[in-house]
N, C-alpha and C positions, 0 to 999 in steps of 0.2 A: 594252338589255341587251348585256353584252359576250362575246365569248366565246375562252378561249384555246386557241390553237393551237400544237402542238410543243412545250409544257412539259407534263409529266403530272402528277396529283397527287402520284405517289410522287416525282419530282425535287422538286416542291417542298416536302414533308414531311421529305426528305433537309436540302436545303438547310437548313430552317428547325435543323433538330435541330444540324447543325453551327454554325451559327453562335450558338446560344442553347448549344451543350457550350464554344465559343472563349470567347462572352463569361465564362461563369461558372468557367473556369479563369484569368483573368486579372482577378482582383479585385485584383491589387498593382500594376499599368501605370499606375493614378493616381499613385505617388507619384512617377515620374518629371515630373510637373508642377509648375508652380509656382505655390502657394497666397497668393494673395494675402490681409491679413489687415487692411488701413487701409482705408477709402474714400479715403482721398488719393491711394492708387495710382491711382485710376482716373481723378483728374483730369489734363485736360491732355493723355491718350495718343490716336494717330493711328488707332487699329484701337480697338474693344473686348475686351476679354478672350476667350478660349476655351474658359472651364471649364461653358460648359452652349451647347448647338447644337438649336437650334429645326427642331421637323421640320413642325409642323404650325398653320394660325391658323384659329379660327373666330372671325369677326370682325360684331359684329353693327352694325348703324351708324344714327339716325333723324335725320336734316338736316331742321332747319326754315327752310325758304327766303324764308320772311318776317323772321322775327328775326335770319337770318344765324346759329345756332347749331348744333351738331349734340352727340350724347350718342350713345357705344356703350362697348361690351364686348368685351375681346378674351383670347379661352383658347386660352393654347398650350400645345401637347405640348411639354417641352425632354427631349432628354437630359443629363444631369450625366456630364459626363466627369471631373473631376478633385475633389479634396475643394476646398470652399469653403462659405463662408457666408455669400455675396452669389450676389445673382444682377444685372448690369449689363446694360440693353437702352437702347437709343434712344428720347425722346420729345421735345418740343419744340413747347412756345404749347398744350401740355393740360393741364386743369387734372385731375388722378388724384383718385379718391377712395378716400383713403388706408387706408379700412375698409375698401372691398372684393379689399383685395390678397393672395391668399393663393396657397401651392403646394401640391398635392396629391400623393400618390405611395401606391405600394400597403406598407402597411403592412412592416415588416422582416421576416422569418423566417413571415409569414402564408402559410398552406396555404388560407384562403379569400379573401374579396373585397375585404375589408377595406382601407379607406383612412386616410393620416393628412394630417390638412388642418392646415399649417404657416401661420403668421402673424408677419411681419415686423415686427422691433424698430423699425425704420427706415427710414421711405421718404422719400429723396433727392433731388430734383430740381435736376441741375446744371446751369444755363439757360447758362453759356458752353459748355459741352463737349455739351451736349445730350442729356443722358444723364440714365438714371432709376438709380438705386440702390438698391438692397433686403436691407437686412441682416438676415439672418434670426438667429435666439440660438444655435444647433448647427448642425454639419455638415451640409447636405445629401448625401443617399443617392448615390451612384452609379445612374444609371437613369436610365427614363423619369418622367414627371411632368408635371403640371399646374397651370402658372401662367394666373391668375384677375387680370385688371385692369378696374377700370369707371373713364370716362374722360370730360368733355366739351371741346368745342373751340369755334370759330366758324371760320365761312365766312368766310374773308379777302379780299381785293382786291388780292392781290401776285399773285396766277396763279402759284399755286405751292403745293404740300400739298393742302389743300381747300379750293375758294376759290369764287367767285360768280361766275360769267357775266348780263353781261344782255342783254334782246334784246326788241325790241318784238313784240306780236302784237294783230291788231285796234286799234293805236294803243296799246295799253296795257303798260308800260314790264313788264316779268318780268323773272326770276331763272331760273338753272339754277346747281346741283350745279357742279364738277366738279375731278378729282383729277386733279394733275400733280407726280409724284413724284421723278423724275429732275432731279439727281443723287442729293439724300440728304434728300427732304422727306416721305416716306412715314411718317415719326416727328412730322409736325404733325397725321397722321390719325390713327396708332390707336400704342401703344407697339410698340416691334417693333427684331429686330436688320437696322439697317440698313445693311448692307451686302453688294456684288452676290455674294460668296460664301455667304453665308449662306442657300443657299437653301430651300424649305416648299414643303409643302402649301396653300393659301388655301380656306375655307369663308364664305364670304360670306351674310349676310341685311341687307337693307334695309326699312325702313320709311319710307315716303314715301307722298305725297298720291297718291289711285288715279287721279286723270287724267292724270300725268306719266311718261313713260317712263322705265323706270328699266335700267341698263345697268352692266353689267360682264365679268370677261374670261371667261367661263362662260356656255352658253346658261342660262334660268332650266327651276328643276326643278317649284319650286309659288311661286303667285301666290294669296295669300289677301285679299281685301278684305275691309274693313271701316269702311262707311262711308265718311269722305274717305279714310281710310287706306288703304294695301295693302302687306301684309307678302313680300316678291319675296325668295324665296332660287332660289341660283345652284348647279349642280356646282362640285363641286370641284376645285381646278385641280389640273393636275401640278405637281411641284415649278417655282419660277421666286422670281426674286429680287423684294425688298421694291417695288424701283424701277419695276415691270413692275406692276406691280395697279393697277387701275383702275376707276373708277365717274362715271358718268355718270347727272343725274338732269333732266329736262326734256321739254318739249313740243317735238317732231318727228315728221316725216315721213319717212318712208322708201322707198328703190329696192332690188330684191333681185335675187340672181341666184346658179345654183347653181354650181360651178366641174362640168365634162366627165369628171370621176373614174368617177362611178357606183359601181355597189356591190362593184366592184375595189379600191375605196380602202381600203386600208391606213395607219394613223397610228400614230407614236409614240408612246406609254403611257409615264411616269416613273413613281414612284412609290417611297418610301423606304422598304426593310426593315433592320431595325437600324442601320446604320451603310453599307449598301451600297445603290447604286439601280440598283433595276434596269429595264432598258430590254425592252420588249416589243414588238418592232416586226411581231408576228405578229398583233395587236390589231384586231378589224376589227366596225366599228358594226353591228348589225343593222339591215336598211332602212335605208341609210344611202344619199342619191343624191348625194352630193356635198358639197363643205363648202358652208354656208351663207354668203354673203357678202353684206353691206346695208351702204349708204349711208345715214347718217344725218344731215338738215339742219333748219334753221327750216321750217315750214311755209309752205307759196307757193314756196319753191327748191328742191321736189326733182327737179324737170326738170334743176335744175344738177347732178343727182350722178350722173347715167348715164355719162357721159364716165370718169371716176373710179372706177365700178363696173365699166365692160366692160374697164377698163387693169388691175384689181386680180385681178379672175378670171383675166385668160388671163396676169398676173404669176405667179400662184400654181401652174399649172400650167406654166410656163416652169421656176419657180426648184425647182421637184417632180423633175424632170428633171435641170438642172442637178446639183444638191447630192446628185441619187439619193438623198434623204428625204422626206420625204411634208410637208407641211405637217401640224404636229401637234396643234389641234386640232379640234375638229366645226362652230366656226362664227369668221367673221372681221366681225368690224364696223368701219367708218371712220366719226366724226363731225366734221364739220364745227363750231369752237366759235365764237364771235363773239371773245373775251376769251381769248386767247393768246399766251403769252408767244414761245412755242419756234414755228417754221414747222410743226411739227409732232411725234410723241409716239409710239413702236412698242408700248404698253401690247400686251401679252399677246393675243390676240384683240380686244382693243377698241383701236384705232388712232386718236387723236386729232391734229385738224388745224386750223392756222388755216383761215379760210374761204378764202380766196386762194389756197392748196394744195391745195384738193380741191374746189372748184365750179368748174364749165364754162360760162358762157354762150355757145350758139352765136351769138348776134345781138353780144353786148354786149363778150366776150373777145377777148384777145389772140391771136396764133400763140404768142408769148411764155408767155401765161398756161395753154396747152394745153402748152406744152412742162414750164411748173416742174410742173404736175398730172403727166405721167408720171414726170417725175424723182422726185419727192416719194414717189410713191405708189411705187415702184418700190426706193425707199430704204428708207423704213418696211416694205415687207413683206419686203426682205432680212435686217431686223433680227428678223426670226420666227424665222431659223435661224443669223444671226451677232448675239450678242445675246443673242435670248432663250431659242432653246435649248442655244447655246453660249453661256457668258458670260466676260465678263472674272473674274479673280479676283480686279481691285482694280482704281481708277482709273487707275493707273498703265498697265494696258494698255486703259487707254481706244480705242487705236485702232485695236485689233482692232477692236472692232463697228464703230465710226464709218468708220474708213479704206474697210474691207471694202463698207460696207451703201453710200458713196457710188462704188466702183468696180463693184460691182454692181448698181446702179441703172442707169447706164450703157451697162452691157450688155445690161441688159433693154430700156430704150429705144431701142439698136441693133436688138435681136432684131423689137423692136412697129412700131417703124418705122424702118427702112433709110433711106428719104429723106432722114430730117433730119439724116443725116451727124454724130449725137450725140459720135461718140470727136472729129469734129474740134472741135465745138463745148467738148469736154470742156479744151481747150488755154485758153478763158478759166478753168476753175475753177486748172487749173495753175501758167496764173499768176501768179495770187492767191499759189499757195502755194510759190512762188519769190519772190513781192516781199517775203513775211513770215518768208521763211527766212533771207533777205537780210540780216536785221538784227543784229548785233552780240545786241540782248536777246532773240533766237529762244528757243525750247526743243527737246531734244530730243523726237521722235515719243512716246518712253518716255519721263514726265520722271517723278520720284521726286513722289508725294503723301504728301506726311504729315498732313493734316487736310481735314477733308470742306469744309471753307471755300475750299481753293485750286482746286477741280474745275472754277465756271465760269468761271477764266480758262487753260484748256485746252480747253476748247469752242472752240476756233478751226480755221483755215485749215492748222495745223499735221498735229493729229490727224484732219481731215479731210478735205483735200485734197491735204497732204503725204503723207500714210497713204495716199491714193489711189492718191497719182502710183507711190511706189516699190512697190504692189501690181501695178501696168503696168508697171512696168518689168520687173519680177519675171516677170511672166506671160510678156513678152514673149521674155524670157531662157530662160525655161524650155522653150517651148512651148505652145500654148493647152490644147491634147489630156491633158498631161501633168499640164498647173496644175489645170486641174477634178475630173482623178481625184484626183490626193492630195488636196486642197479637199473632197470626197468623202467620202472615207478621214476627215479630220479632222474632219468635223462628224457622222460615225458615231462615232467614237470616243469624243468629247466631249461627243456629244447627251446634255441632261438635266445637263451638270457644268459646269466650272467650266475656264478656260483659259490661260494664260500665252504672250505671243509666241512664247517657246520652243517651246510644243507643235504650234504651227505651221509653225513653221521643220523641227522633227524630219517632224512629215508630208511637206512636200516635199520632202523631203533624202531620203526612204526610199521618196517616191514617182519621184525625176528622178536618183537618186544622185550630183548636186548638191550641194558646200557651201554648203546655202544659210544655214544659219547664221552661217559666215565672210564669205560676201558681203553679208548683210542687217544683222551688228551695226553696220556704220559707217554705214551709213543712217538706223538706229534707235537708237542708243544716243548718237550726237552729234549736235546740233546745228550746223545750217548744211548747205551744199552744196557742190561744187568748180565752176569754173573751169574747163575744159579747153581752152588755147590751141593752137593748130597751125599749124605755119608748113612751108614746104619750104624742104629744104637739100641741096643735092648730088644732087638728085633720090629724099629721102626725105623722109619725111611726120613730124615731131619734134614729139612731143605731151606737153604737161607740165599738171600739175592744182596745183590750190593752192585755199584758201576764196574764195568768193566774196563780200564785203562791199559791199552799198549804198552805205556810208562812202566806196567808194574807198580803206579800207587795206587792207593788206598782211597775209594772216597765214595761216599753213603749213597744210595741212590734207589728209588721205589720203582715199581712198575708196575702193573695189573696185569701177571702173566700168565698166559694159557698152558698152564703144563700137562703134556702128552704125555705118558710112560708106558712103557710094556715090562713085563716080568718072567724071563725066562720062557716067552713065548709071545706071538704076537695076536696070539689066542688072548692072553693075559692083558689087559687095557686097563686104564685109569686116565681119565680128565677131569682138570681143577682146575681153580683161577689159585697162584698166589699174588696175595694182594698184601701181606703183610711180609715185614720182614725175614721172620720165620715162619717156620710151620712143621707139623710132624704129619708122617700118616703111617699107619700100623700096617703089615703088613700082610696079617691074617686078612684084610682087608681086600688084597689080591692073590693070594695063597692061601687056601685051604689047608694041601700039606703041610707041615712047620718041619719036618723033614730036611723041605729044600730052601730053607730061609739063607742056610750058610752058603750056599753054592748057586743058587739063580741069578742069573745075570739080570740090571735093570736098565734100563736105555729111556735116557728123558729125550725131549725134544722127540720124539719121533716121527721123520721124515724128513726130520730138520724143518718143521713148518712155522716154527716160529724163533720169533729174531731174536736171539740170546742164545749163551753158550754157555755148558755145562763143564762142570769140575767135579769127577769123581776122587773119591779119597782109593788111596792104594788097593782094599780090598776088592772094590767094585770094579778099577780100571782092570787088576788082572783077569776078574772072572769077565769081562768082557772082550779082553785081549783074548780068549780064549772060544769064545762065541766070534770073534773072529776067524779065527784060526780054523774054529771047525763047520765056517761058511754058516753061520745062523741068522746074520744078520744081511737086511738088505745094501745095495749100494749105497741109498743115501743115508743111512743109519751108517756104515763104513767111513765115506764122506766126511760126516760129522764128527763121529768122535777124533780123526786124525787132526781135522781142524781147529777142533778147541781144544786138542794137544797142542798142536805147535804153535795156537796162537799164547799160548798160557806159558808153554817153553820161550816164547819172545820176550813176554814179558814179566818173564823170572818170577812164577807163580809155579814153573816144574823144570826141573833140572832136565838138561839136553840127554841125559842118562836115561832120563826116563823116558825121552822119546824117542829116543834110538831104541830102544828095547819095544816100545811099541811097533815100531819100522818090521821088524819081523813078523808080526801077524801079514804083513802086507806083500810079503814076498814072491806069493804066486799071485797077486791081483791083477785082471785081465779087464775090470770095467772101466770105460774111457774117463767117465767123470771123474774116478776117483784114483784114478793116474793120474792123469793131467794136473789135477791141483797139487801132487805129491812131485811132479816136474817143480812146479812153478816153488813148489818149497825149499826142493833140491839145490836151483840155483841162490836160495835166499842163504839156507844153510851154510853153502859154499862158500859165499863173498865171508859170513861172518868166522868162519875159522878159518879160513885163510888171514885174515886181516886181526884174528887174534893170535895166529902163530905160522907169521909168516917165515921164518929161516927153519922152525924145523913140525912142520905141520903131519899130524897125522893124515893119512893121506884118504882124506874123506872123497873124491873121486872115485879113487877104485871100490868104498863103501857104494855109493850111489850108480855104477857101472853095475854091479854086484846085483844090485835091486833092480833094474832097467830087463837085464839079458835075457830075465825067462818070459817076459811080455814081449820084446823085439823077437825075439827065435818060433815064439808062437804064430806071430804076423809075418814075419819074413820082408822084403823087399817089393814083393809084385801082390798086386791086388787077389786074392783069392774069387774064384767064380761063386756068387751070391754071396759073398762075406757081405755084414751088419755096413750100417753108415758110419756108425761109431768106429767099427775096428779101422775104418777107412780115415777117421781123422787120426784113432791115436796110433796108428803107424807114424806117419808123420811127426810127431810130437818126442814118440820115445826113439824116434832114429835121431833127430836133433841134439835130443841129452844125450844119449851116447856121444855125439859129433863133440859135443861142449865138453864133457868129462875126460874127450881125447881117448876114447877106446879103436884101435889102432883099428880094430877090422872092418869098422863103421866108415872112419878117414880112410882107407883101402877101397873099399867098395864104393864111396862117394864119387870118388875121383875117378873109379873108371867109368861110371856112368853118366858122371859128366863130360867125358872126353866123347863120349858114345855121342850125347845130345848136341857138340858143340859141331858133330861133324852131321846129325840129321836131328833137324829141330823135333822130328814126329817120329824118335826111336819110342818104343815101349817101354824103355830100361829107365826114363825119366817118366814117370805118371807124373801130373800134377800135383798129387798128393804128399809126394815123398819130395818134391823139389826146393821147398824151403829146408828141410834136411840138408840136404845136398848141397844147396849153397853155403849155409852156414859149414860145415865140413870142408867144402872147400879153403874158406875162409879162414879158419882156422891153420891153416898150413899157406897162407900169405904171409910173406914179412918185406923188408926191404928186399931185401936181397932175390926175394924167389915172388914176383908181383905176377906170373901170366896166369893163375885163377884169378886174383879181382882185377886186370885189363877183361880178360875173357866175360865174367861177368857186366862189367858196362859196354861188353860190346852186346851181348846179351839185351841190356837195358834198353839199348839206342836203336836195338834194331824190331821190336816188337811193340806193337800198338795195343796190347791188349793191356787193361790196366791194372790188373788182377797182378798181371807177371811183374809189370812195374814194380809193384807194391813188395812182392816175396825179395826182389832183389835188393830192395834198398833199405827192407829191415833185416839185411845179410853182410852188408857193407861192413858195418861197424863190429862185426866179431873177431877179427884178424886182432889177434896177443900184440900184436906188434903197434906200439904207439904212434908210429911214423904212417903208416897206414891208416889207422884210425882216424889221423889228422886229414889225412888226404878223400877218406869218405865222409869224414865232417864238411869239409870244403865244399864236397862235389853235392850236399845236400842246399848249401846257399848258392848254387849255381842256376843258370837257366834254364839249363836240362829237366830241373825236376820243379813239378806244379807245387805253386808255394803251400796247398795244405797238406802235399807229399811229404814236405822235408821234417816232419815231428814221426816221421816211421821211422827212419834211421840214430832216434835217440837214444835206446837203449846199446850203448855200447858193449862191450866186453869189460868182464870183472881190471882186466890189466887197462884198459885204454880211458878210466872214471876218470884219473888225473886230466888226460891230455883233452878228454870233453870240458872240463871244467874252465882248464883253460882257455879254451876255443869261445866256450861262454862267455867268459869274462874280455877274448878280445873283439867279439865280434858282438856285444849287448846292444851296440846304440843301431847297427844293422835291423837285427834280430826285433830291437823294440820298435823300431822303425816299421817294417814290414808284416809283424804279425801283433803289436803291440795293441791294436781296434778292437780284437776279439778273443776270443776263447783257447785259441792257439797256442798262445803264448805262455797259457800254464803249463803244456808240456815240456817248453825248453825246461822251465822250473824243476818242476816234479820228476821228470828223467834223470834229468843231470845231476842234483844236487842229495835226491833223496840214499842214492845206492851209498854213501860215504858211510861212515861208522865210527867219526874218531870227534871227539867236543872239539877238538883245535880247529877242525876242518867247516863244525857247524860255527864257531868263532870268528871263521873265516868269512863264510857266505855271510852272515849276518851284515859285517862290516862291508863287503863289496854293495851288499844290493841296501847298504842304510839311506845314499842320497838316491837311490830309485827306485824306491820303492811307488806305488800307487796303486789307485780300490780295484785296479784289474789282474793286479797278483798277490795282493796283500794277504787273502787266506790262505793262498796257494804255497804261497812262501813260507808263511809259517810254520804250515800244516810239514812242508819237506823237511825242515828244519827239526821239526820235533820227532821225524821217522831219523835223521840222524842220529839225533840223542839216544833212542831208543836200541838202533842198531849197534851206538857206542858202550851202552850199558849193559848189550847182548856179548859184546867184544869182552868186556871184561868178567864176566860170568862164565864166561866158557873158557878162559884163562885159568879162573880157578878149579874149574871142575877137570879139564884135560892132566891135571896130577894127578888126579885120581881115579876114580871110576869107570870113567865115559869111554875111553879106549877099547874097553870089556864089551859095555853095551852093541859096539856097533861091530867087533870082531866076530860076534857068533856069524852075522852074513859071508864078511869076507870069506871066512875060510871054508865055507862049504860052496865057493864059486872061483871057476877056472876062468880067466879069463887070457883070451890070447890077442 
């Protein structure tokens, strides 16, 4: 029972009377609408109509998990705002039964209870626009009312709407339930307006088998069995959008645990009265110790979900604080699903995850696999207060939730564990979302949606890690103190409603007296990044901005950017906005001495906090190469400058000369971040000089062996006692490269430790850490002729249930040089063996085996489009396969294959790979020209001060 506080009855008897004298003096405000009178209007448009707004669903739903069917009923309250004689809602793959569609409403000018139950001339279903249509013969009323739909559907296999999970138990192959509705597939489960403004009330009942758990975003109020049956109704939620409801129906087990509120906890109440909601944040449960929070998994895993549960609970009391909003409502659930599409799912209270995202195995997991579990979870439960109870008002600001919930994940994983140095590690998601900004076919952060079909190809690096980066930058500009209060302030204000970037810009502009609206439009309203180059002249510091293009062209571009610098000390600071194309600043300005004008080193961006990338002229890069060298600078200032080296060497802005000769500052570098992105380079560098001088190549392997060996010999093989979390992943990472470069002692040592493992799964000599090493090193010495590493491997696969190992094996598959191999771990990824949103792990093939993927692509597309072609998946075949090539003939090629199949669910994707060919093709031939000359010198001073055996 609830009970309120500091509203009295006579306020709310007040209230209610005003608003019930407003409405019924404004019976003519409809005709300022516009009545639509064809059904043809409705086809074709990007929104649905506004002439009736749904407040409330009771939604009843019986899934049979054998036949893959299910059959419900769903009755909503709508208000009729405007005169019409349709009523338009979303559905899509249900089949409606056309006689039970009716609208109720209380009779006109009735003084008693009187109802009139209306019945539709015409019911609709428009399977391209997805949309139901219900013409009724007269006007509907102005009012509230009650629409009546009975409906059935099937349990799909695309992970997405309501679909089928399977999962063995006791050896015996099962089914589970489960709804995944975001972006817009909440209309393949019951009719409904979908869209994330439009947000209700939910009433949920289920009917399913009484031995199966049954779940959804509401604790259950009564559980009736009968026989195999049991009928589970749920509270009913506060208002939340269509995309946010969720049900879960299967055999698990569970971990629980209550969050440290106690019966001080205070929650947020919505709740819609007429046309207004109002928010009651005085609302307080009786007996109420805490919110309820459980881990749900297969049964035999629930030991994996402790890990997951003790990160969610003390998240929730982190992010309570934070946001100064309470989490709102009484119980949070996480499930772990076998059969997922998405990494994971912020449903309402019930939080859905691939299994990889939210089990821990202490014996069997990574440092790595501990790290995406707090990211993940830490993400999803941001999404309870950026999301779900603030929402976007369209997709178009898609990245409010997204941007937000993955820069405050972050922060939670900073706050949970300090150690792992999260913000630096955050510089790999960064930049991601600088290589993808990089492109000529970018999008803006804000891009215009005009049909629910274009939403998953905005699910990218753009809206979520570009959203990120210029939320850090943001924070950093403003103040941390300053960004949380207004952040505060905004998600009070908008709790329970609906939100537009704007409304967050006015928050912090009203909370820092900051234009943050003029500084934030060229961030988010255009696509792309700047450039900002600096050079000295006369003894001042002359800094000019322009686009940054991949391409290597040219092309003008403004931004309002925050620049950071230090001067030869991090003592030394200076912050400015440039906001014009140029600019100069004096130097005496940050130096006194005039002494050290010639020799101080400068470092813009510092910390890398904001999203743009710097180009020093020669003078400045050596004396920083040099502040390298003699360890002055921090990791992510290290980070940084390699980055916008080599992204600048991509796109033939700096000769590979030059950044080969940078590569030796880096020679003893031991921090994970700034290795690991120097891995990820390595293999980039590799493909492109090979593929520029394939028959007689300098032999850039043993250069990047050369750089690897003094950080592998440091780490060694076996985990040291109390070593960092960091050196615990990039053991792992820099054993790999080695494996990849073919350094013989790396392949030696692999293999005996995998013979070790094959004979006791729980030898020491395999940690979990080093085992994606290991496999790829196997792999590598697979060919035809010599196949009992990858048989051993898939016997590996077939015989372990944990899904974590799954994962490491089958992005190891495809590394074997050998093309015939390749092909046969392409095969076994379209097989039954592996969960279909398994098989986009094994795409990154080996540099030798791009051909034989390509081909595989091309003969197995109508498959491939077939089975993952619904969703988001399907970008990976894409962008895997096609992007590693480097030659125009090759992007000639793609072009022409995918010109008759193309469609809006890969059309940016395709592009965008298409034009990382070009680029990589333009890189081919640049480094053609320089391998006569120069470049050979640059990268020889490593080689020859390193023994390799």
């Amino acid at each position: 029972m609830s009970y309120i506080k500091g509203i009295g009855c006579g306020l709310l008897l007040a209230l209610a009377s005003y608003f019930y004298i407003r409405n019924r003096r404004r019976p003519n405000s409809r005709k300022n609408m516009k009545v639509m009178v064809s059904m043809e209007e409705f086809k074709g448009q990007p929104r649905l109509p506004k002439f009736a707004v749904p407040k409330r669903y009771d939604i009843k739903l019986k899934p049979n998990l054998t036949t893959c069917k299910f059959a419900g009923s769903v009755a909503i309250e709508l208000k009729i705002v405007a005169d019409t004689s349709f009523i338009v809602l979303n559905a899509a793959e249900l089949s409606i039964d056309t006689t039970s569609v009716s609208f109720t409403h209380p009779a006109a000018h009735s003084s008693n209870s009187m109802q009139q139950v209306l019945k539709p001339l015409k019911v609709d279903v428009v399977e391209e626009d997805e949309i139901l249509v219900l013409n009724f013969a007269d006007t509907l009323p102005i009012g509230l009312g009650l629409l009546t739909i009975h409906f059935q559907g099937s349990l799909n296999d695309k992970m997405k709407g309501f679909y089928i999970s399977t999962y063995e138990h006791n050896g015996e192959k099962k089914n589970m339930a489960v709804t995944q509705f975001k972006p817009d597939d909440a209309r393949r489960c019951f009719p409904c307006w979908d869209e994330p403004a439009c947000k209700a009330t939910f009433k949920i009942t289920l009917d399913v088998p009484s031995q199966l758990v049954a779940l959804s975003n509401m604790p259950i109020i009564e559980e009736k069995v009968d026989g195999d049956l049991k009928t589970v109704s749920y509270q009913e939620s506060p208002i939340m959008s269509t995309y946010l409801v969720a049900i879960v129906v299967g055999l698990f087990d569970y971990v629980e645990h209550l969050t440290s509120d106690g019966k001080t906890l205070h929650y947020v109440h919505c709740f819609l009265w007429y046309n207004m909601i109002l928010v009651l944040d005085s609302v307080i449960l009786h007996d109420f110790t805490g919110v309820e929070v459980r881990v749900y998994c297969q049964v035999g895993k629930v030991n994996q979900g402790k890990f997951a549960l003790d990160v969610a609970v003390s998240t929730l009391e982190l992010y309570k604080e934070y946001f100064a909003v309470p989490y709102s409502l009484p119980k949070l659930d996480m499930v772990a699903i076998p059969d997922f599409a998405f990494g994971s799912m912020e449903n309402y209270g019930l939080v859905t995850y691939c299994e990889t995202a939210l089990l821990y195995d202490v014996q069997h997991s990574t440092a790595a696999d501990k790290q995406r579990v707090v990211i993940v979870v830490a993400h999803e439960l941001a999404h309870q207060w950026f999301g779900n109870l603030v929402t976007m008002e369209w997709w178009t600001h898609l990245w409010l939730n997204e941007g937000f919930a993955t820069w405050v994940s972050y922060l939670a994983a900073d706050r949970l564990f300090p150690e792992w140095e999260v913000w630096t590690q955050f510089l790999d998601e960064y930049t991601e979302g600088l290589e993808m900004d990089g492109l000529r076919e970018s999008h803006p952060i804000e891009v215009k949606i005009n049909h629910a079909s274009e939403i998953d190809e905005i699910i990218d690096s753009i809206s979520y890690i570009k959203g990120a980066s210029v939320i850090r930058m943001l924070q950093s500009y403003l103040g941390a103190d300053c960004f949380q209060r207004s952040l505060a302030s905004y998600v009070k204000k908008f709790a329970c409603s609906n939100a537009k970037t704007q409304d967050l810009w006015a928050a912090l502009k009203e909370g820092s007296g900051e234009p943050v609206n003029k500084l934030m439009n060229s961030w988010t309203k255009q696509k792309g990044y700047p450039v900002v180059s600096v050079k000295v002249k006369d003894q001042k510091l002359v800094f000019e901005q322009s686009r940054f293009l991949a391409s290597g062209t040219h092309e003008d571009g403004q931004w309002i950017v925050p620049i950071t610098l230090c001067c030869g000390s991090y003592d030394v600071r200076k912050n400015f906005l440039l906001q014009k194309n140029s600019e100069t600043l004096d130097m005496k300005e940050l130096m006194s001495d005039e002494s050290n004008f010639a020799s101080a080193w400068v470092k813009l961006n510092v910390d890398q906090t904001g999203f743009y990338r710097v180009e020093y002229d020669e003078d400045l890069e050596a004396r920083l190469q040099n502040a390298i060298e003699n360890k002055y600078l921090s990791a992510t200032d290290r980070f940084g400058i390699l980055d916008d080296s080599f992204a600048l060497c991509m796109a033939r802005q700096k000769s590979f000369a030059s950044f080969f000769t940078l590569l030796n500052a880096y020679k003893e570098e031991l921090e994970y971040t700034v290795l690991s992105n120097l891995i990820k380079m390595s293999y980039k560098v590799e493909r492109i000089t090979t593929d520029a001088a394939p028959e007689s190549p300098i032999d850039i392997q043993i250069f990047f062996i050369c750089l690897f060996l003094h950080s592998a010999m440091k780490l060694g093989w076996e985990p040291k006692p109390g070593e960092s979390h960091l050196d615990a992943m990039l053991r792992g990472e820099v054993l790999t490269a080695l494996a990849v470069f073919g350094h013989n002692l790396t392949l030696e040592e692999a293999s005996r430790r995998f013979l070790a493992f094959l004979d006791d799964r729980n030898t020491p000599l395999l940690h979990p850490d080093i085992r994606k090493a290991v496999y790829v090193a196997v792999m590598r010495r697979v060919s035809t002729s010599n196949r009992i590493g990858y048989e051993s491997l898939l016997r590996v696969y077939r015989e372990t249930n944990l899904s974590q190992e799954k994962a490491r094996i089958l992005s190891s598959l495809t590394s074997s040089p050998d093309p015939n191999i390749t092909l046969e771990a392409l095969n076994f990824l379209l097989s039954s063996e592996v969960r279909t949103q398994d098989a986009v792990l094994g795409l990154a093939v080996s540099r030798e085996g791009r051909e034989t993927a390509w081909t595989w692509l091309k003969d197995n597309w109508e498959h491939i489009s077939k089975t993952w072609g619904s969703g988001y998946l399907i970008t990976h075949f894409i962008n895997s396969i096609v992007s590693p090539f480097s030659s125009l003939e090759k992007a000639e090629e793609i072009q022409e294959f995918f010109a008759s199949r193309t469609n809006s669910k890969i059309a940016r994707t395709l592009t965008q790979s298409i034009e990382r060919v070009h680029i990589n093709a333009y890189c081919v031939q640049s480094y053609r020209i320089e391998v006569q000359n120069e470049l050979a010198r640059a990268f020889m001073e490593i080689v020859q001060t390193c023994v390799i055996q």
